[in-house]
N, C-alpha and C positions, 0 to 999 in steps of 0.2 A: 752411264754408258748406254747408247741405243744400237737394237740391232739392225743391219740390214737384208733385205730379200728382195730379189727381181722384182718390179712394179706387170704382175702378170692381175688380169681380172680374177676375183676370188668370188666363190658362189656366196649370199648374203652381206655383202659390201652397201654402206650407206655413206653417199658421200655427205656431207656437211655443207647445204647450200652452194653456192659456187664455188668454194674454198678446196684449197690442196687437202684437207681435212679427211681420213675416209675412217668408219669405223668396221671393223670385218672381227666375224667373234667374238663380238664384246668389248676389244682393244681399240684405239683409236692409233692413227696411223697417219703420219708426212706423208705425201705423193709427190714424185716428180717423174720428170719424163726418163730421168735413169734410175730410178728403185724407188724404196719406203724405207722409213725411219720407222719403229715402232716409238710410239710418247708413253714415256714410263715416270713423267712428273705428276705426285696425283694432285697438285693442285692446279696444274694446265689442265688435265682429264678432265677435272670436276667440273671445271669453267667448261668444257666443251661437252661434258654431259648436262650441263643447267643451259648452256644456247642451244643443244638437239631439243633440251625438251619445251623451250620456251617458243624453237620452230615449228614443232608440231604442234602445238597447242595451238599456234594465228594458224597454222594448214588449217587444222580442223575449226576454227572459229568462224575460217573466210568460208570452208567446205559448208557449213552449217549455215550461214548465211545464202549462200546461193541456193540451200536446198530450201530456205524457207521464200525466196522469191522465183522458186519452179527452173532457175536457173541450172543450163547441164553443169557441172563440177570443172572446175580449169586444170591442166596440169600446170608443174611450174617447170620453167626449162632450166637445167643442169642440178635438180634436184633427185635421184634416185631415191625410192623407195623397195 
């Protein structure tokens, strides 16, 4: 059973690349333009905590690469940190 709550901006919210994906709290979270699902399958969670961590690991790989060619740092667009 998943819960619902108004889709309002939460402080600490990370969305998942361009995806409906958000994780706020710890929890990972459906988005739409009329509310959130909270994801309470942990073997979907785990899958979407093994792609956060395998996206941060290329941010910082590409980030590391540009600092080694004096390059300024890019942002990505629809990726909040």
């Amino acid at each position: 059973m998943s819960s619902r709550t108004p889709s309002s901006p939460l402080p600490r919210s990370e969305r998942l690349a361009l995806s409906p994906v958000v994780r706020r709290g710890g929890q990972w979270w459906l988005v739409t333009g009329s509310g959130s699902i909270l994801a309470k399958d942990p073997t979907f969670t785990g899958e979407l905590d093994r792609f956060a961590t395998a996206m941060a690991a290329a941010d910082q790989a590409i980030a590391d690469l540009h600092a080694q060619q004096g390059e300024p740092p890019t942002r990505h667009p629809g990726r909040q940190r």
